[in-house]
N, C-alpha and C positions, 0 to 999 in steps of 0.2 A: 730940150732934154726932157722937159717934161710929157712932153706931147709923146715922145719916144715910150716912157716906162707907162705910159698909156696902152699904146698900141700895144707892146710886148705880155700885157695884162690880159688884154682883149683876146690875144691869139691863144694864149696857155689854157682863160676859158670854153675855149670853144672846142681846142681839142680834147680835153677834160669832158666834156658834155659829148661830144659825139664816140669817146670810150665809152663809154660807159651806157650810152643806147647799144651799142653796138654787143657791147658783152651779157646786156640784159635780154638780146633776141637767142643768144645760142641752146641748144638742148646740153640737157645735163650728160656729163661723161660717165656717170655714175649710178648705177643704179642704187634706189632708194633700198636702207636697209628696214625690213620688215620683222616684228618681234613674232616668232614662232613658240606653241607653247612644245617642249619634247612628247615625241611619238613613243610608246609604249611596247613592248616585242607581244606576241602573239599570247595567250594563255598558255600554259605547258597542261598536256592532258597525261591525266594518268595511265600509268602501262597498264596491259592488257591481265586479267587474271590468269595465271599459271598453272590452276587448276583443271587437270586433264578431263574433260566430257565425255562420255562413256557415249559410243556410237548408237543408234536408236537400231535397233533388233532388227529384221526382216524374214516375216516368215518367208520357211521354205515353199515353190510354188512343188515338189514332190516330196512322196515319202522317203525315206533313211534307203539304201540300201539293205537295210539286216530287217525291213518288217513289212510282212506278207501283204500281199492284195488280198481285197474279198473273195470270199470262197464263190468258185465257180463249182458245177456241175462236169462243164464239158470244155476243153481248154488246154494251151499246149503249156507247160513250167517251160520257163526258159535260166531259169535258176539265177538268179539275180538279189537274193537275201539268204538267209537260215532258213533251218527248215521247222518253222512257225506252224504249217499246216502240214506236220509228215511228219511220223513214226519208225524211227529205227529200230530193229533186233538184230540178232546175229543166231544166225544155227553152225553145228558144225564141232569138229573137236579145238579147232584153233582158239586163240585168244582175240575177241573183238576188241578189248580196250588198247590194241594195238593201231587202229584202223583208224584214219584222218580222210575227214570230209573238208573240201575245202572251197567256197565260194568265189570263183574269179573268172574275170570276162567271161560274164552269162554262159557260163556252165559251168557243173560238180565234179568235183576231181577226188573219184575217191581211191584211196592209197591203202588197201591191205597189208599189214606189215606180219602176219602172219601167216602162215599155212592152214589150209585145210578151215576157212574162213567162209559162212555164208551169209553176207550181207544185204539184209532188206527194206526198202526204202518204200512206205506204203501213205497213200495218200490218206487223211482220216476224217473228213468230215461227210463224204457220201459213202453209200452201199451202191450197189448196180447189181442187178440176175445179167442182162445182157448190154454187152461193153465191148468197145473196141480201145485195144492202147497199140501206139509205137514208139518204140528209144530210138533213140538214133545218139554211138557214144562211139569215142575211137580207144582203140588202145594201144598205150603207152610204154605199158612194160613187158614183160616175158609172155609170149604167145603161147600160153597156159592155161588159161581162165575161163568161167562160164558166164556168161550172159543171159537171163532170165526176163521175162517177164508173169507177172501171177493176176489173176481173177478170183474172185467171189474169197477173198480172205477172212476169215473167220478165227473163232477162238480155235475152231476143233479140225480147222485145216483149207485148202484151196487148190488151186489146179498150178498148174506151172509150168510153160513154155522155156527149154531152158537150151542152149546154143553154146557147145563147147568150141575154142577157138580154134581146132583143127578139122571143125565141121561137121561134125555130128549133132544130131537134135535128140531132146527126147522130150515128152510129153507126159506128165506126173499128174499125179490127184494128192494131195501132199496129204494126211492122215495124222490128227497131232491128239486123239483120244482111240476110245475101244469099242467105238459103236463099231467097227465093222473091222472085229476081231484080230488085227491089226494095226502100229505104226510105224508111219516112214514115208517114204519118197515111193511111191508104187506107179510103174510104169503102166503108162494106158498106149503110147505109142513111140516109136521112134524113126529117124531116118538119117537123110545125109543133107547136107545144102550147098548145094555145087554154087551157089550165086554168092557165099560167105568169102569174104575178102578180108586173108591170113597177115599175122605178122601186124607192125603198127599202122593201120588202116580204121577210115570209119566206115559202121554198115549200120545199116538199120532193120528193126527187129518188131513182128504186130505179131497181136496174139488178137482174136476175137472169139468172143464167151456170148453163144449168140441159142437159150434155149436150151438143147444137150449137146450141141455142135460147138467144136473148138475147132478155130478154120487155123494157120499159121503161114506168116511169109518172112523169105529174109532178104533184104536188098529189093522190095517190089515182086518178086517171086514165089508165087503160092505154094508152099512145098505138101499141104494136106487138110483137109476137112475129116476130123474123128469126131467118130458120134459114142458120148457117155452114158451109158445108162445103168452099171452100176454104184456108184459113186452119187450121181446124181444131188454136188453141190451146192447148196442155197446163196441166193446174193449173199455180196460181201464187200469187201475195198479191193482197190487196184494199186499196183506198184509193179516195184524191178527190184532184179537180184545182179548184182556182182559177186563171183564165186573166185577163191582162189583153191588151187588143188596144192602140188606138191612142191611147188618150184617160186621162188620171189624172185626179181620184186613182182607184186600184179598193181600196175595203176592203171586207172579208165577215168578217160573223159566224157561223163553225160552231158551229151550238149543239149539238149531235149526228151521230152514225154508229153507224148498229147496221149488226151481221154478225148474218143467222142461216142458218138452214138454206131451200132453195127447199121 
């Protein structure tokens, strides 16, 4: 008996002993807990200022439409601002402060709102003795009106190419004091100009002032060279006349005016 609670001693040992190597070889089920310190959220940044920034300027690389180029001599207006380098008057019995000039797509559009209206448009910063100009303008309203162009303009008067729109020319020495015992519009020549294109058409208009010879063409067509010799004159300025006579509306588009040399 006793031999017996021996052995039963011995055996309970042993499997006691080899649990416990056995549970001492295995890996952990578990993974180790690790103390972490807490993580922090991002900075908050302050919103943007709400103060509006005023855009940084850029000059213009051209001038304004409404202010003139440098004064040329010899050069065609293509009319593209005010008239910064030009001199308006008005002759005539009508009323000029009737009358609208109006700058758009490079040309002048001027609109007569009266009768019996003469309208002159003069360049002012040169004189010329001898000049050559041409208009080239269409018109718009009643096929009524006359078309000018003038040389050597002065205080005491000038010459004047003038083109009525049913084709008649005449040729004036315009007289505005009493050196030569008269004033007015004094006829030195006139004719007809079969090449003038009636009704709402554009044509083009030269006078040249070349010495005492006034040469004139209409549409490329020479219609006469007259020789002045009493009047005989002096440089002056160059321009154009729009005329209205008895009948409204008159509007003309000047699309152009060159100056150059005869």
């Amino acid at each position: 008996m006793k031999k017996l609670q021996i052995a039963l001693l011995f055996a309970f040992s042993l499997v006691f002993i080899l649990g416990c190597s056995l549970f001492a070889g295995a890996p952990a089920t578990q993974a180790p807990v690790v103390n972490q310190e807490p993580v922090s959220a991002p900075p908050t940044l302050p919103p943007p200022p709400t103060e509006e920034i005023a855009p940084t300027s850029i000059p213009a690389t051209q001038p304004p439409a409404t202010q003139p180029p440098a004064t040329q001599m010899y050069f065609t207006e293509e009319f593209n601002y005010d008239a910064g380098n030009w001199d308006v008057f008005y002759m005539g019995s009508g009323d000029g402060e009737e009358t609208t000039l109006e700058y758009t797509n490079d040309h002048l559009t001027v609109d007569l709102g009266d009768e019996d209206v003469y309208m002159y448009y003069i360049y002012r910063p040169y004189e010329y003795e001898n000049v050559k100009t041409t208009l080239n303008a269409k018109n718009r309203g009643r096929n009524n009106n006359n078309v000018s162009l003038v040389c050597r303009v002065t205080e005491s008067g000038w010459y004047e190419f003038s083109v009525e729109s049913g084709g008649l020319w005449y040729l004036y020495a315009v007289v505005l004091d009493e050196k030569y015992g008269h004033v007015g519009y004094n006829t030195i020549d006139n004719g007809g100009a079969r090449t003038l294109k009636q009704g709402k058409e554009v044509n083009e208009y030269t006078l040249e002032c070349n010495e005492n010879e006034l040469t004139m063409w209409v549409n490329g067509e020479k219609l006469k060279t007259t020789r002045d010799s009493r009047y005989a004159l002096p440089a002056g300025k160059v321009g154009f006349n729009i005329s209205s006579l008895n009948v409204l509306p008159i509007t003309v588009d000047v699309n152009w005016f060159r100056i150059e040399e005869p």
